[in-house]
KOLGU-4560 file (N, C-alpha, C; in nm, 3 decimals, padded with zeros to 5 digits):
<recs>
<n_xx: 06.495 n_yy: 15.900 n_zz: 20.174 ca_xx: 06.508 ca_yy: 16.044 ca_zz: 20.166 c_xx: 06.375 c_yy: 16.108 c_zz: 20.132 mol: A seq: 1 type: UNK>
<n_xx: 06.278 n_yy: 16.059 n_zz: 20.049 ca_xx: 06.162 ca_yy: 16.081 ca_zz: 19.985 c_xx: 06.106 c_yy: 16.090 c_zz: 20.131 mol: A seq: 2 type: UNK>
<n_xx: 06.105 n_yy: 16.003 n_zz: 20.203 ca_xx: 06.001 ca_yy: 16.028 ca_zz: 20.309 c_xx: 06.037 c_yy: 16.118 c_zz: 20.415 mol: A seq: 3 type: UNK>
<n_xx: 06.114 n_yy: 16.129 n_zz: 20.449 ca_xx: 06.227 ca_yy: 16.171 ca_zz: 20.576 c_xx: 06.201 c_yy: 16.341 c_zz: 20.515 mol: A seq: 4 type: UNK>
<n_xx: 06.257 n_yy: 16.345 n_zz: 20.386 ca_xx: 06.335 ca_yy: 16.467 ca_zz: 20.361 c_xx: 06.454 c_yy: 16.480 c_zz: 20.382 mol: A seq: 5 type: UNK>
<n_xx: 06.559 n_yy: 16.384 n_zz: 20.404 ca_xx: 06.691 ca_yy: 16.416 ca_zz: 20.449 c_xx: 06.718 c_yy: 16.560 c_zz: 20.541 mol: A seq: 6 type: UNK>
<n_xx: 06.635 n_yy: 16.576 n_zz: 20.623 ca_xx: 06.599 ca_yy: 16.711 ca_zz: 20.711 c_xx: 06.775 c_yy: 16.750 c_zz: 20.661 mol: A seq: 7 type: UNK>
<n_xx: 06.850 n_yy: 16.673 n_zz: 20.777 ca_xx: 07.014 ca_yy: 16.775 ca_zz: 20.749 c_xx: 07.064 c_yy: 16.789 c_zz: 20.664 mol: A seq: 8 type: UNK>
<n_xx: 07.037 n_yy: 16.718 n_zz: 20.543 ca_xx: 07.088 ca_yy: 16.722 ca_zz: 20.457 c_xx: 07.044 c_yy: 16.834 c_zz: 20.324 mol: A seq: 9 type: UNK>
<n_xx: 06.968 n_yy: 16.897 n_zz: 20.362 ca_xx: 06.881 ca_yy: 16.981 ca_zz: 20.239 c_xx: 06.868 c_yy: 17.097 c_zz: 20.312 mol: A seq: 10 type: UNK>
<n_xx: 06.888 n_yy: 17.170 n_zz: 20.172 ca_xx: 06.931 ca_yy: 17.348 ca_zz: 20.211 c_xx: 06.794 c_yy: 17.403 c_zz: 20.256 mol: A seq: 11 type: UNK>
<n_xx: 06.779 n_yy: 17.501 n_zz: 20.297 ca_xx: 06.700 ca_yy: 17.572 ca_zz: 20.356 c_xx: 06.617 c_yy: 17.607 c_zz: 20.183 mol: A seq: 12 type: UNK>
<n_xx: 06.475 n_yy: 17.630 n_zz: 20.201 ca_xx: 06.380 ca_yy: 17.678 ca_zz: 20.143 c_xx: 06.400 c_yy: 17.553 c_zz: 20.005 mol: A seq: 13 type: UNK>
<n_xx: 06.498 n_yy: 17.413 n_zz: 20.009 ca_xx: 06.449 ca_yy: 17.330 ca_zz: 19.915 c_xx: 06.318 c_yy: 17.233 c_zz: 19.905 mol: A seq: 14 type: UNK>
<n_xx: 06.274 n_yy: 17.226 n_zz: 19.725 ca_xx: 06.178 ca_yy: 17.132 ca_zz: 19.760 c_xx: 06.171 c_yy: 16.995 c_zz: 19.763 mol: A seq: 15 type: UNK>
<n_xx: 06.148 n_yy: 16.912 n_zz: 19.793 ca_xx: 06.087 ca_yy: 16.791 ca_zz: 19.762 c_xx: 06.003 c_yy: 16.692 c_zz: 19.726 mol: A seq: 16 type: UNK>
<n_xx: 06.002 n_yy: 16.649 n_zz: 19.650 ca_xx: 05.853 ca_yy: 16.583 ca_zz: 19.569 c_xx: 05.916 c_yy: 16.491 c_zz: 19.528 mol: A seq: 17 type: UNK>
<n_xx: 05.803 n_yy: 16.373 n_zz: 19.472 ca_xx: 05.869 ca_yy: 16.244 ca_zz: 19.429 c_xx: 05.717 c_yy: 16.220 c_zz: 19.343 mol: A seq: 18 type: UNK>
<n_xx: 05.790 n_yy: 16.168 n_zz: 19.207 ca_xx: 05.685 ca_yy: 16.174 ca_zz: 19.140 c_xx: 05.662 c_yy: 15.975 c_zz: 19.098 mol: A seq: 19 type: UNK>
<n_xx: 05.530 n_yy: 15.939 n_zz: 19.141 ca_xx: 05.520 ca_yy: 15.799 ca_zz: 19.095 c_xx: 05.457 c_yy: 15.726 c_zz: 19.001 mol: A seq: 20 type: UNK>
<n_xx: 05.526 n_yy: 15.698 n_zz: 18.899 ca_xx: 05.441 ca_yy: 15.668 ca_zz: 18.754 c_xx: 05.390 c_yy: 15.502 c_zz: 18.770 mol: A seq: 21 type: UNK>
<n_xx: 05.298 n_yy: 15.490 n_zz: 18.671 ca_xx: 05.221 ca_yy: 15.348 ca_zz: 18.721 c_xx: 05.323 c_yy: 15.255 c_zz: 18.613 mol: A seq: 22 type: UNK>
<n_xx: 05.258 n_yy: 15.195 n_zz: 18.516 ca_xx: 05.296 ca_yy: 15.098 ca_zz: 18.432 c_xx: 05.323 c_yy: 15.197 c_zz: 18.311 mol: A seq: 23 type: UNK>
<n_xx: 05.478 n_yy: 15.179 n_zz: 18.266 ca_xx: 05.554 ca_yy: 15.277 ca_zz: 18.136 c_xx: 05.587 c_yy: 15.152 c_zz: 18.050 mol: A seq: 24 type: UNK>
<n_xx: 05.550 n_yy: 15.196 n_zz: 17.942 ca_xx: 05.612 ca_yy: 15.114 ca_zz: 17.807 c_xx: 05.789 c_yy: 15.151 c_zz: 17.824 mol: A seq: 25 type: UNK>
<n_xx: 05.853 n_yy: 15.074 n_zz: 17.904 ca_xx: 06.021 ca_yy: 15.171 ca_zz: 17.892 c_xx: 06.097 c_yy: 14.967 c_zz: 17.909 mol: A seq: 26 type: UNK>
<n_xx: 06.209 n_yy: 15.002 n_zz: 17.986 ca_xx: 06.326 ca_yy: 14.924 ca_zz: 17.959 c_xx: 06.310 c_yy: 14.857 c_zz: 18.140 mol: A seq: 27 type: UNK>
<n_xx: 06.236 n_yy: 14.904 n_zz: 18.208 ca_xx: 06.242 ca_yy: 14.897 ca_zz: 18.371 c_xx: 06.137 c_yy: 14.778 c_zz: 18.367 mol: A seq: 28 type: UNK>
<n_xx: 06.154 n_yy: 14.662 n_zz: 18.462 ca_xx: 06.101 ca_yy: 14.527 ca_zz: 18.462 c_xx: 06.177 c_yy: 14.444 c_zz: 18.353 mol: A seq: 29 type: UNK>
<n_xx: 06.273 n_yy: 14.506 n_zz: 18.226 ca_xx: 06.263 ca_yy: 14.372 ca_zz: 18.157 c_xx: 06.212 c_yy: 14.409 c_zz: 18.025 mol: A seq: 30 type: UNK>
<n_xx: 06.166 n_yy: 14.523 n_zz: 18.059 ca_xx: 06.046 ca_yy: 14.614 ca_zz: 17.944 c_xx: 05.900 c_yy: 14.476 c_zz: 17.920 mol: A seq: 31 type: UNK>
<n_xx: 05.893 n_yy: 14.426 n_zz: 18.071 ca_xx: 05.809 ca_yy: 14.355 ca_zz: 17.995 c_xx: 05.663 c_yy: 14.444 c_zz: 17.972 mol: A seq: 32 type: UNK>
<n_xx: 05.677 n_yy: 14.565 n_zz: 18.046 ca_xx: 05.530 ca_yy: 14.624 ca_zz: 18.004 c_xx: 05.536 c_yy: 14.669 c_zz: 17.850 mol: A seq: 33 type: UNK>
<n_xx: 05.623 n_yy: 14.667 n_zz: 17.781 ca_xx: 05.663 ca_yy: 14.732 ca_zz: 17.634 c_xx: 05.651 c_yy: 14.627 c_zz: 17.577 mol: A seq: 34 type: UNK>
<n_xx: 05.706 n_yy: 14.538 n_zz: 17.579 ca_xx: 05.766 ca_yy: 14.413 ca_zz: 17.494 c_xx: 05.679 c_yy: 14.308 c_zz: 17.496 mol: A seq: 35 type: UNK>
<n_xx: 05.568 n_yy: 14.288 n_zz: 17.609 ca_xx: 05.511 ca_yy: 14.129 ca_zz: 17.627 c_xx: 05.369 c_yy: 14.209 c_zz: 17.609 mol: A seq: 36 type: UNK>
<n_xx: 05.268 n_yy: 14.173 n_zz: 17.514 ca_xx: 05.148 ca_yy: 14.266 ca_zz: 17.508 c_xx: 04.998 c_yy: 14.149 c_zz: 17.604 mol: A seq: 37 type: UNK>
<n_xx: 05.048 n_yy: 14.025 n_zz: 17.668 ca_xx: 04.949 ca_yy: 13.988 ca_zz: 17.771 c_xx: 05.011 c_yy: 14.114 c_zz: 17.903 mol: A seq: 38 type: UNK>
<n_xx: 05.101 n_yy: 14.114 n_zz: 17.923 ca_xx: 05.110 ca_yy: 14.240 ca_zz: 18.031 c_xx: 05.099 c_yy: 14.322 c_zz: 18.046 mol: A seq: 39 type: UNK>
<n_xx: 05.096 n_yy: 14.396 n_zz: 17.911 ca_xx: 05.043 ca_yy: 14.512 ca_zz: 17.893 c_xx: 04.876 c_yy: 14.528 c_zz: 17.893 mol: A seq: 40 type: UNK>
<n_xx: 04.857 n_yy: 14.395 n_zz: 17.813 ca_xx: 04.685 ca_yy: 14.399 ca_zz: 17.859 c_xx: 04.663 c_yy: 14.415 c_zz: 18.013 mol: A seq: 41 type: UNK>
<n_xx: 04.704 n_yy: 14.383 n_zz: 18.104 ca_xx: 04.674 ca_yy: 14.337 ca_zz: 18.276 c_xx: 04.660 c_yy: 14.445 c_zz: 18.301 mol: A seq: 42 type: UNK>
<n_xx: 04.796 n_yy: 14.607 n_zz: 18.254 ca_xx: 04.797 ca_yy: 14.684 ca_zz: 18.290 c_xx: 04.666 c_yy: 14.794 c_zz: 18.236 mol: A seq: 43 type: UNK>
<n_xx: 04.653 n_yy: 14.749 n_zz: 18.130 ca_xx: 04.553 ca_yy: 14.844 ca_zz: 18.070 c_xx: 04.428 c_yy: 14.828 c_zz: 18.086 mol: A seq: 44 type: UNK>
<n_xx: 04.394 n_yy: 14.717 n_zz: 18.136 ca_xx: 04.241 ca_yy: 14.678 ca_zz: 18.200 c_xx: 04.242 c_yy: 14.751 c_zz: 18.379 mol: A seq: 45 type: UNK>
<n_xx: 04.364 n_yy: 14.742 n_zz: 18.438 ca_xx: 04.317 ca_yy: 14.847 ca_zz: 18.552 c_xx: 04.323 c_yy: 15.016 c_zz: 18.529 mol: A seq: 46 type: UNK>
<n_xx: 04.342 n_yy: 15.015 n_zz: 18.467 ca_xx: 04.398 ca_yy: 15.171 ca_zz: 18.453 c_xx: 04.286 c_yy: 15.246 c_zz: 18.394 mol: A seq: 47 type: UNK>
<n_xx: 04.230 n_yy: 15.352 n_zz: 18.455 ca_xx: 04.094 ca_yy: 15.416 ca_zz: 18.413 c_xx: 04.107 c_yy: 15.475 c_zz: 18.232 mol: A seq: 48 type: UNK>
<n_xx: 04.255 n_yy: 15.514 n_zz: 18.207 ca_xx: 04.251 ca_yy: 15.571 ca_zz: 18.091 c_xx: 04.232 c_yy: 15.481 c_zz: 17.995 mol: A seq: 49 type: UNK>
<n_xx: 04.257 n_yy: 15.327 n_zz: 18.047 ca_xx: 04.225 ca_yy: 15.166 ca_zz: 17.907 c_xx: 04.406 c_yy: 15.151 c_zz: 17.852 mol: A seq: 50 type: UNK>
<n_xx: 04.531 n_yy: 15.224 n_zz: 17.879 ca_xx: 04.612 ca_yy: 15.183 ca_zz: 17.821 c_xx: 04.745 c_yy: 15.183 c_zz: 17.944 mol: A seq: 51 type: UNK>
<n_xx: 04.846 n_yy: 15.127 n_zz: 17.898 ca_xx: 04.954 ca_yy: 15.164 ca_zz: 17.960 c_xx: 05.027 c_yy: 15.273 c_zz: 17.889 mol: A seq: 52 type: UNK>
<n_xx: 05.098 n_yy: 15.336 n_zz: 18.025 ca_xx: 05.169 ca_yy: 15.482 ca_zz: 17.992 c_xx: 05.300 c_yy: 15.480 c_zz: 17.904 mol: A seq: 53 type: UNK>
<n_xx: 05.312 n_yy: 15.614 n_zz: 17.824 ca_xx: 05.447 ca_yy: 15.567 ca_zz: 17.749 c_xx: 05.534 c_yy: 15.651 c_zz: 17.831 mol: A seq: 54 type: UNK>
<n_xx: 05.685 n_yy: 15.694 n_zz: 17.805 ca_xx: 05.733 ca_yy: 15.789 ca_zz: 17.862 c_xx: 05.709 c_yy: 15.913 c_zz: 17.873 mol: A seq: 55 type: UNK>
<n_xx: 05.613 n_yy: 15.948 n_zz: 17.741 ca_xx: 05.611 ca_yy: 16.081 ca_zz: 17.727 c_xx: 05.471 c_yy: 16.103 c_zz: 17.781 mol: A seq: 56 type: UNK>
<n_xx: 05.388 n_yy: 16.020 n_zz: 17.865 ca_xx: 05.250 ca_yy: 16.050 ca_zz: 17.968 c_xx: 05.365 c_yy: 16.163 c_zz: 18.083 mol: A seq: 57 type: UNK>
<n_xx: 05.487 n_yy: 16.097 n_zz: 18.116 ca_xx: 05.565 ca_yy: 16.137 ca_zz: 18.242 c_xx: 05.645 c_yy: 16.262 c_zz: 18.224 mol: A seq: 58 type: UNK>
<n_xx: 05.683 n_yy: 16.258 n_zz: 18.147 ca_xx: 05.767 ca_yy: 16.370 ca_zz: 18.100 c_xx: 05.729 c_yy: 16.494 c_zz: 18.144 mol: A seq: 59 type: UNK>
<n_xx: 05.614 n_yy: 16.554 n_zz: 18.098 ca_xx: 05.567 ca_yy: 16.672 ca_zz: 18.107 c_xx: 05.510 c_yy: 16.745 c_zz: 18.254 mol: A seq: 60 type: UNK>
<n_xx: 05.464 n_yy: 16.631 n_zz: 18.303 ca_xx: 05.419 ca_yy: 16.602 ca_zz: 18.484 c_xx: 05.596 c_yy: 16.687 c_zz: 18.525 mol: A seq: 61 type: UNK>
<n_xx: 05.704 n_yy: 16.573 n_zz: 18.514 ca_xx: 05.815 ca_yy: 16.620 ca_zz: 18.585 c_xx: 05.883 c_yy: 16.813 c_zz: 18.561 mol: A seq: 62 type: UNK>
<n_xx: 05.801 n_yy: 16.825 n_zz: 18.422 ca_xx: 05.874 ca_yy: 16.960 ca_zz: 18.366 c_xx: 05.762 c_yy: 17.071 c_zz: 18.457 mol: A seq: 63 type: UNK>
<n_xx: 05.655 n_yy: 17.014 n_zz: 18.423 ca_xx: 05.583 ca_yy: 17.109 ca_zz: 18.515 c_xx: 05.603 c_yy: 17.108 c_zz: 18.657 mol: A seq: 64 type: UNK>
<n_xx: 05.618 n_yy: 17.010 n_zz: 18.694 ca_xx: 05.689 ca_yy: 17.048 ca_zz: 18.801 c_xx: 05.817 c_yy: 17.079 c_zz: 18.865 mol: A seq: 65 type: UNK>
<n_xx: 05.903 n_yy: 17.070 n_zz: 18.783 ca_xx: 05.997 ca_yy: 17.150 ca_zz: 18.786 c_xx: 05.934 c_yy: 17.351 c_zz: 18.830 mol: A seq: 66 type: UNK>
<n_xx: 05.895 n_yy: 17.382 n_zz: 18.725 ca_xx: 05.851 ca_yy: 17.508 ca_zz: 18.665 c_xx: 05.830 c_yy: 17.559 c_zz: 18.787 mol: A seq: 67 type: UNK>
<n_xx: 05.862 n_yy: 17.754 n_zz: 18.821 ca_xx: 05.824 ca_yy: 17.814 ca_zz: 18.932 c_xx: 05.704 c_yy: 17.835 c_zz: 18.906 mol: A seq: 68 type: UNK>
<n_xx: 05.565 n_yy: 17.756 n_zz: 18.826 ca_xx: 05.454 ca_yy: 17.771 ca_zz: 18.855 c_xx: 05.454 c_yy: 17.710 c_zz: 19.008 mol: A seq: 69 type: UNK>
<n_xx: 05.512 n_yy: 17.613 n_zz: 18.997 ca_xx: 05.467 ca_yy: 17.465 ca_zz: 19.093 c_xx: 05.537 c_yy: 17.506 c_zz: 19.231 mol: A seq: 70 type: UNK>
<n_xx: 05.596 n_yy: 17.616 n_zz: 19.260 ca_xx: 05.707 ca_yy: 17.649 ca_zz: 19.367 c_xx: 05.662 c_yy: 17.624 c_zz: 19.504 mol: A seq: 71 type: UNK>
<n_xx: 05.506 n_yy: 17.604 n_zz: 19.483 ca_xx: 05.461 ca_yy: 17.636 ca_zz: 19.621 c_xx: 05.424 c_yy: 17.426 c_zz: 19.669 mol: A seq: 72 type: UNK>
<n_xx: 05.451 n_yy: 17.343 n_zz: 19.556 ca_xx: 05.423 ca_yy: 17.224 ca_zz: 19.635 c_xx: 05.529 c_yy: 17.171 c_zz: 19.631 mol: A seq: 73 type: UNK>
<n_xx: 05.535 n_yy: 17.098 n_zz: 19.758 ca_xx: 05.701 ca_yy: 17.044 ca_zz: 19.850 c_xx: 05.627 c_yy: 16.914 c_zz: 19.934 mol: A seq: 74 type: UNK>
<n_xx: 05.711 n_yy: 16.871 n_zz: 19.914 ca_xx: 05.692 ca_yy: 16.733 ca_zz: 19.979 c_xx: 05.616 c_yy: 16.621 c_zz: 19.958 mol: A seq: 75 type: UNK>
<n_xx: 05.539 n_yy: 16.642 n_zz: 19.848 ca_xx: 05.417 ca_yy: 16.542 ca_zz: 19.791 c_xx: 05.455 c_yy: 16.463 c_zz: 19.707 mol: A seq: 76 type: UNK>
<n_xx: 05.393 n_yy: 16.300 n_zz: 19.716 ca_xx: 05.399 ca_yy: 16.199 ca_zz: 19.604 c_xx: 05.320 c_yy: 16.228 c_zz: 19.509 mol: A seq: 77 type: UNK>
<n_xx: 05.369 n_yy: 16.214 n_zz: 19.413 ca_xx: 05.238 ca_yy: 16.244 ca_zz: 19.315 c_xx: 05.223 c_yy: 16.148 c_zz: 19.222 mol: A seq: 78 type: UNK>
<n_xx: 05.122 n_yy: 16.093 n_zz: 19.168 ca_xx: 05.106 ca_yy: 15.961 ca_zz: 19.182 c_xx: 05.057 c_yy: 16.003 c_zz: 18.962 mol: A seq: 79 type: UNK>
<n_xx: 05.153 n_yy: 15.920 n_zz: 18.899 ca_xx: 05.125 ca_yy: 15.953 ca_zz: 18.732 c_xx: 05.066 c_yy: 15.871 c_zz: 18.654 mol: A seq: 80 type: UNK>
<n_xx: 04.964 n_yy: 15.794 n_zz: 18.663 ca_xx: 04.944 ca_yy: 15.623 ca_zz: 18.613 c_xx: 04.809 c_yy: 15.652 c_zz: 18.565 mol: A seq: 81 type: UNK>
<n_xx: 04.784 n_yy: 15.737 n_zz: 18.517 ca_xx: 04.649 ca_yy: 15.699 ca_zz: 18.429 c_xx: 04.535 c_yy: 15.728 c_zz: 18.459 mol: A seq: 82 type: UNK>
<n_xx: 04.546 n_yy: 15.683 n_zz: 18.626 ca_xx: 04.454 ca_yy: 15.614 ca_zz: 18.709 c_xx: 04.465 c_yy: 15.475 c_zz: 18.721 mol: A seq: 83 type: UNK>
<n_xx: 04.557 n_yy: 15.405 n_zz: 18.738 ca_xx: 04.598 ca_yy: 15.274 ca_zz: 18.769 c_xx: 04.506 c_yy: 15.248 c_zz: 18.883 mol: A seq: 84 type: UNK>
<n_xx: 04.421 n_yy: 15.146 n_zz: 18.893 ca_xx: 04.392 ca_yy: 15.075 ca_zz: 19.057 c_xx: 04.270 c_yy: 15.156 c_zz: 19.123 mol: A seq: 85 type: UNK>
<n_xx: 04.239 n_yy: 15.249 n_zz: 18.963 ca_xx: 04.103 ca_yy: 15.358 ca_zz: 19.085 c_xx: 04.000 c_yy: 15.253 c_zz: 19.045 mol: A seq: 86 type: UNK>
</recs>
């Protein structure tokens, strides 16, 4: 759907965005990025900021974009990781 847009399926003037976070200290994998700290090192040596993300790096990304500041971008990945991989 992310890529497509579900064209028929989505009302006229909706948006779409998909937001992609890198490595989160959360419960997703196993929590091994939270829980196992050699994996968390792996993650934090690529990542330009030096750490892995917690939930609340993501949080605020999704609210702002929510917000009718943001009304005018539709359809973009937006990519939340730190800088993972630059």
């Amino acid at each position: 759907m992310c890529r497509t847009g579900d064209k028929p399926n989505i009302r006229p003037y909706s948006r779409v965005n998909v937001v992609a976070p890198g490595a989160i200290e959360t419960d997703f994998g196993g929590g091994a990025v939270r829980d196992n700290p050699e994996v968390n090192k792996i993650f934090a040596d690529i990542t330009a900021l030096g750490r892995a993300g917690v939930p609340d790096d993501i949080g605020p990304m999704i609210a702002g974009l929510l917000s009718e500041d943001n009304r005018w971008v539709n359809a973009q990945r937006i990519e939340v990781s730190g800088g993972q991989g630059i």
